[in-house]
MIVEX-199729 format. One record per residue (C-alpha): chain; x, y, z. Coordinates in steps of 0.1 Angstrom, whole numbers, m for minus. Example, Ala and Ser with C-alpha at 12.3 -4.5 7.8 and 13.67 -1.06 7.14 Angstrom:
BEGIN
A / 123 / m45 / 78
A / 137 / m11 / 71
This chain:
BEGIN
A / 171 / m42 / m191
A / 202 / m57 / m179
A / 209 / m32 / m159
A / 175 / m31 / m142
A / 178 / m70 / m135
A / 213 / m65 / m121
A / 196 / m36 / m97
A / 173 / m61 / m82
A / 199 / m90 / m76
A / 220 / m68 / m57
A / 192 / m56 / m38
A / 182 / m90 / m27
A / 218 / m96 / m16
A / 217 / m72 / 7
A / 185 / m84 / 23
A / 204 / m114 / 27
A / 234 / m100 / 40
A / 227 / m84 / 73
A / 205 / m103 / 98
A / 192 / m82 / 126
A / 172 / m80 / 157
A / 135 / m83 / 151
A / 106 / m60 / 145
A / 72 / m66 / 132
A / 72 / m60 / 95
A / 45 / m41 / 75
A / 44 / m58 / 40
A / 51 / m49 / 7
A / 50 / m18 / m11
A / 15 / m9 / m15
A / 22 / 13 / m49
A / 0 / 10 / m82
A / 5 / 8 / m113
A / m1 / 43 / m124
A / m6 / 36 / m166
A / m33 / 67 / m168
A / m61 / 44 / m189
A / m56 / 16 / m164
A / m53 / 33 / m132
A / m89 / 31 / m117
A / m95 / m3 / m135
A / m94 / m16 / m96
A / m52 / m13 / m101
A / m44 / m44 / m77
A / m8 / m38 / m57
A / 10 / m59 / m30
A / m8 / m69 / m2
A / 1 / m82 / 30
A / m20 / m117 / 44
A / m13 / m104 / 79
A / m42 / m84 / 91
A / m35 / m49 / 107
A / m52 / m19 / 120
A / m35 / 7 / 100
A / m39 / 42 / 86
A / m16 / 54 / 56
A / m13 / 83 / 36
A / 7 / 83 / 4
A / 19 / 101 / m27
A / 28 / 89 / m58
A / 41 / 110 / m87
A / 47 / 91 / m121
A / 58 / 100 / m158
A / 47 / 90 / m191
A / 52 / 88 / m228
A / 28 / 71 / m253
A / 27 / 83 / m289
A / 10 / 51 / m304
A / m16 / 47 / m333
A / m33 / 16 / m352
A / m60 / 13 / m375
A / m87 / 17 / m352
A / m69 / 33 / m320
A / m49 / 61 / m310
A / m35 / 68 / m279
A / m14 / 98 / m274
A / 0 / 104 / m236
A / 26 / 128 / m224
A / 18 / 138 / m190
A / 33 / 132 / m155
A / 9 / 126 / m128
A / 5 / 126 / m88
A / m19 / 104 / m71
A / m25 / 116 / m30
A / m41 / 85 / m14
A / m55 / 77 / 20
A / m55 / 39 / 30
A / m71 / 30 / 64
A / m76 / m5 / 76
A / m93 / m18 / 108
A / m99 / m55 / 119
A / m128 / m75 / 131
A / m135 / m102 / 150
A / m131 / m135 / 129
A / m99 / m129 / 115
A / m111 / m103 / 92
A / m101 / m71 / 76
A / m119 / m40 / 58
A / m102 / m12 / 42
A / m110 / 19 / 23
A / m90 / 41 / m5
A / m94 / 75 / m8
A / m75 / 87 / m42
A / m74 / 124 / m50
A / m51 / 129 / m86
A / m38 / 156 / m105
A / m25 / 153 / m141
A / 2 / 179 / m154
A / 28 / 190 / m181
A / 53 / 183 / m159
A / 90 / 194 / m149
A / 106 / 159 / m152
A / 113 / 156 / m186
A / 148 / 175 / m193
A / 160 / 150 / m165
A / 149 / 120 / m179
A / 161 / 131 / m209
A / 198 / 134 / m195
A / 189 / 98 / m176
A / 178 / 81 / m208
A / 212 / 95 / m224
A / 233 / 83 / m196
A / 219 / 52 / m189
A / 214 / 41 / m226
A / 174 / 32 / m219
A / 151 / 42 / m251
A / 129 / 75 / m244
A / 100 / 64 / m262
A / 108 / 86 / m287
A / 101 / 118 / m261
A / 124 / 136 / m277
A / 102 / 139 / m305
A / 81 / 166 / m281
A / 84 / 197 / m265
A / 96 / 194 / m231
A / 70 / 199 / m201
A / 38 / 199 / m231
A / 6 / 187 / m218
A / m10 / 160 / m241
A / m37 / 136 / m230
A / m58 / 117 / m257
A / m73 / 87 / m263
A / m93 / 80 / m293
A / m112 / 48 / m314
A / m123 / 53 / m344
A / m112 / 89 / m346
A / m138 / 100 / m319
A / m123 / 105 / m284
A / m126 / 86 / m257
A / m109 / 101 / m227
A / m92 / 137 / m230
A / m75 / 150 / m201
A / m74 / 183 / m190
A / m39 / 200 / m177
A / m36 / 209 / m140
A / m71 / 192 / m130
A / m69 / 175 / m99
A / m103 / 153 / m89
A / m108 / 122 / m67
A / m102 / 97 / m88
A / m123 / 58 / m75
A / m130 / 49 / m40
A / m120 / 15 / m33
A / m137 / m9 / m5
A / m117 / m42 / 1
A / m123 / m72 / 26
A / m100 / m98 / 38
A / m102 / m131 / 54
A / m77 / m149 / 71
A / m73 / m185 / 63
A / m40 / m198 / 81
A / m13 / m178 / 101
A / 19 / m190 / 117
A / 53 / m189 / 99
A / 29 / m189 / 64
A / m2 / m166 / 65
A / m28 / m170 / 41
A / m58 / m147 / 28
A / m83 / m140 / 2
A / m94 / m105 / 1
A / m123 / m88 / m20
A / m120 / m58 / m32
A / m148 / m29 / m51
A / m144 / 3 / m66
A / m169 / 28 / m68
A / m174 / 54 / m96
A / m167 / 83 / m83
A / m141 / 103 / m104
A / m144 / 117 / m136
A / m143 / 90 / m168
A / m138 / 116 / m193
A / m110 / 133 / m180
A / m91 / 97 / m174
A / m93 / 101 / m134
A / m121 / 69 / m134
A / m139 / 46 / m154
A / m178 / 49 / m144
A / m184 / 17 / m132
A / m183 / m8 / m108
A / m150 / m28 / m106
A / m143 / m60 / m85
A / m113 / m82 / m77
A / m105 / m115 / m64
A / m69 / m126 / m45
A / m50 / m151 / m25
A / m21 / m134 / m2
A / 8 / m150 / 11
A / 30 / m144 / 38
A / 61 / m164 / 44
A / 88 / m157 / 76
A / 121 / m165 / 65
A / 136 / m166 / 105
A / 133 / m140 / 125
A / 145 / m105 / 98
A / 128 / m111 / 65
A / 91 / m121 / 50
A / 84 / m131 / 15
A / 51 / m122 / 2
A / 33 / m136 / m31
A / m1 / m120 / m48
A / m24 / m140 / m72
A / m53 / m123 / m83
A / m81 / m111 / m105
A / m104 / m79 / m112
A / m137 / m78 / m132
A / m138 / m44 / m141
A / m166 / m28 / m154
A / m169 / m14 / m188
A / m153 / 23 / m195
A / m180 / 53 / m198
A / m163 / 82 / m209
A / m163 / 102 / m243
A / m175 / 63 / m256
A / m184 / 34 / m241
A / m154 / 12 / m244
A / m160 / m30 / m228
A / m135 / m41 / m207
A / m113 / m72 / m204
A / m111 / m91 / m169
A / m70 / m92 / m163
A / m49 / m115 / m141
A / m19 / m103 / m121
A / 5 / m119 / m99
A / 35 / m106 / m78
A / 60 / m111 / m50
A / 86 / m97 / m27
A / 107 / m98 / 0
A / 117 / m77 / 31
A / 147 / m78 / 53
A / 162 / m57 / 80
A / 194 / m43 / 71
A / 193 / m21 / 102
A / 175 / m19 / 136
A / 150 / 2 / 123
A / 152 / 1 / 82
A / 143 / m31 / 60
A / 153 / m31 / 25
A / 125 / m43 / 1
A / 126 / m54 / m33
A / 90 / m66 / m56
A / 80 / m75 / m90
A / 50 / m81 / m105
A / 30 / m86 / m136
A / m4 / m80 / m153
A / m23 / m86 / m183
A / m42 / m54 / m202
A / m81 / m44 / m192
A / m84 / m32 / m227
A / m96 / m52 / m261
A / m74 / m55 / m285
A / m63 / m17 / m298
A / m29 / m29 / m317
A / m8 / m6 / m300
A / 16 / m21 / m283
A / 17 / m3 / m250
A / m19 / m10 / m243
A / m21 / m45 / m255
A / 11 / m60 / m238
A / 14 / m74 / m201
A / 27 / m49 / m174
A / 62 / m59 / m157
A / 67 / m37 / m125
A / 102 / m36 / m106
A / 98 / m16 / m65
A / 133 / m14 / m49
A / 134 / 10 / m18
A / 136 / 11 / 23
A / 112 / 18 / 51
A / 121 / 38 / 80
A / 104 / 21 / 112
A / 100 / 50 / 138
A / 82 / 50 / 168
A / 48 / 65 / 157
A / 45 / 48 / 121
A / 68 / 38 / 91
A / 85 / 58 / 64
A / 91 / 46 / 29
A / 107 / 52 / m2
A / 105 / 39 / m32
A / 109 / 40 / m71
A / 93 / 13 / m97
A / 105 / 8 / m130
A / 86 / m5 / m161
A / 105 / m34 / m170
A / 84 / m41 / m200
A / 84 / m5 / m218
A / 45 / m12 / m219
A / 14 / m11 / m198
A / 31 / 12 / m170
A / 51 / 46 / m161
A / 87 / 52 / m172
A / 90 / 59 / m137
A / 67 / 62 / m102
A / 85 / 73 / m72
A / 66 / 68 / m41
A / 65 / 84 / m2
A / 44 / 66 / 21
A / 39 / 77 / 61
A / 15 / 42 / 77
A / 8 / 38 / 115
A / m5 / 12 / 134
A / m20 / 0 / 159
């Protein structure tokens, strides 16, 4: 944990450290928290108050270990997963913004875990007990009461929940502020773990603050009412809370270093099991690459938490705009 802390100061540092000429930044990392149960519970992630015409296309690939049970619940995950999602935004007259996600996912054994087995050994993290498992098995199960809820399926790949969202500028000049809307659709499959079958909403206030001419902090408050889970069993869902910030600097011409953290509370009742019940902690550190027909990032998230989120989710984004 110490280690992961000390990460982020340095990387802040360095934002700091090397002020540059100016170019319009994009925002924050727009990367989900890809914990499979909550994933299309409307999964808020950074946004920008800024409004933008913009199209985006970006892939996610995550891993994870739960081997949890209580009296009532078990929950039994060891799968990576990749999430290909197309974002596009366009603005209106009004100061206003609508946008559209387009997930498609894929859940799989995975090739990761030999490697993260040497990581957790040389970095002296816990492996949630992985070891305790072959390496690269599929296992995806969810169950109250004995009776499943969701069971994945190895090597599917499905579109997982459209998402609509709308936002309206309130105040821009060196702070920007928005609320934004947001719905998500039922459109991918409950049972397999790749939706939820309902509706989902969410509520938010973005902030944008220019720190001179190089860097922009951003702050998230928010909160989704998601609708209950129809899978296997009906399971009734908890409205959650979240809240995150970040900043982004150039340390080059054309490259900005960007560091976030944020934090939710669990969509599920109570199950006792610790990874579902606790709040999520989420640490993005990585760059974006401003080119002349769009931006290029990279970047890896951490679970600083051990609960309600990936060991790991790397991310690749390619956004234009216009």
């Amino acid at each position: 944990m110490t280690k992961r802390y000390s990460t982020f100061c340095l990387a802040a540092l360095l934002l700091f450290a090397c002020p540059v000429a100016a170019v319009e930044l994009a925002g924050p990392f727009q990367v989900k928290n890809q914990f499979p149960i909550f994933l299309y519970t409307d999964q808020p992630y950074l946004e920008p108050a800024a409004l933008a015409d913009s199209f985006s296309v970006s892939l996610s690939h995550s891993s994870l270990f739960v081997m949890e049970d209580s009296s009532a619940w078990s929950a039994h995950l060891d799968i990576e997963l990749t999430e290909l999602n197309f974002r596009y935004r366009w603005t209106m007259p009004g100061g206003i913004e609508l946008g559209v996600d387009l997930p498609f996912v894929r859940a799989t054994a995975g090739f990761l875990d030999r490697p993260l087995a040497w990581y957790h050994r040389a970095s002296g993290f816990g492996d949630y007990n992985r070891s305790s498992r072959p390496d690269n098995a599929f296992l995806y199960e969810v169950r109250r009461s004995g009776i499943v809820v969701i069971m994945g399926e190895n090597d599917k790949a499905g579109i997982g929940d459209v998402r609509f969202t709308g936002k309206k500028q309130l105040l821009t000049d060196d702070l920007t502020v928005s609320v934004m809307g947001t719905v998500e659709l039922p459109t991918g499959d409950a049972k397999v773990g790749y939706g939820n079958g309902s509706v989902d909403a969410g509520v938010a206030l973005l902030m944008d603050r220019r720190l001179g001419q190089d860097a922009v902090w951003y702050a998230n408050l928010g909160a989704v009412f998601p609708g209950d889970l129809k899978a296997y069993q009906t399971v009734r869902l908890r409205n959650y809370g979240y809240a995150g910030t970040g900043l982004e600097a150039l340390a080059w011409p054309s490259l900005s270093l960007i560091g976030q953290v944020s934090v939710q509370t669990s969509p599920y009742p109570r199950t006792d099991i610790s990874q579902i019940d606790r709040a999520a902690m989420l640490l993005v550190l990585g760059g974006r690459y401003y080119a002349e027909r769009g931006s290029y990032e990279l970047s890896l998230t951490e679970d600083l938490n051990t609960s309600g989120a990936p060991d790991f989710i790397l991310n690749l984004t390619w956004k234009t705009k216009w």
